[in-house]
C-alpha positions as CSV (number, residue, x, y, z in Angstrom):
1,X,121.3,90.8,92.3
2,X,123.0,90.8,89.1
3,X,119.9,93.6,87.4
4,X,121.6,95.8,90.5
5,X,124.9,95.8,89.3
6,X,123.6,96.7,85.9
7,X,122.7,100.0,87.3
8,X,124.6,103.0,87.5
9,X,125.8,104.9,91.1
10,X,123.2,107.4,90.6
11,X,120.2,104.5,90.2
12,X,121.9,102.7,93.0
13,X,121.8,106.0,95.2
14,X,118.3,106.5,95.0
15,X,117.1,103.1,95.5
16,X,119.1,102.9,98.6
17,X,117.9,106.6,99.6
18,X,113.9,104.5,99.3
19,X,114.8,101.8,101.2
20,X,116.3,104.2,103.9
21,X,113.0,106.4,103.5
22,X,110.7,103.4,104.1
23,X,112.3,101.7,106.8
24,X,112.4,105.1,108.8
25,X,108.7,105.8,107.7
26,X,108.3,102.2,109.7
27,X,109.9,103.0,112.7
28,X,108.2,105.7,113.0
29,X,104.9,104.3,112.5
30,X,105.7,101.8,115.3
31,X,106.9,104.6,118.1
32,X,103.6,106.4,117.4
33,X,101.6,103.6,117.5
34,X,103.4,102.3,120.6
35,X,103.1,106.0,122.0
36,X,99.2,106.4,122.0
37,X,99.1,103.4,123.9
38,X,100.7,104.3,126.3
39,X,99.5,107.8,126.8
40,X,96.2,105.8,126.3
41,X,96.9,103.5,129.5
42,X,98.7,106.7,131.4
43,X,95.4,108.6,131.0
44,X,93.1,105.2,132.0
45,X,95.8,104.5,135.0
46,X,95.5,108.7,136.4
47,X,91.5,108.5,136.4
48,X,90.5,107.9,139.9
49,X,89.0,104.5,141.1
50,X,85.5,103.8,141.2
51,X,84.3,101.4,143.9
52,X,82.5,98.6,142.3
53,X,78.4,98.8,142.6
54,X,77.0,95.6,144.3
């Protein structure tokens, strides 16, 4: 923590602007992830039922 003090506003600025840019990059890595899945199970769940074969 100490090596983060050492730096100046403008160093500090633009490591917090990276963290912000990664965790958002995350999140929206998750809600398209989570997305295509369930598109994926809306498509599956709108396909009409096929009657089993015995």
């Amino acid at each position: 923590m100490n090596q983060y003090k050492q730096l100046t506003e403008g160093q500090r600025y633009q490591i917090s602007a990276l963290l912000k840019v990664e965790t958002l990059q995350k999140d929206i890595a998750l809600i398209l992830a989570g997305s295509r899945y369930f598109c994926e199970s809306l498509f599956w769940a709108s396909q009409p039922k096929q009657a089993a074969k015995t």
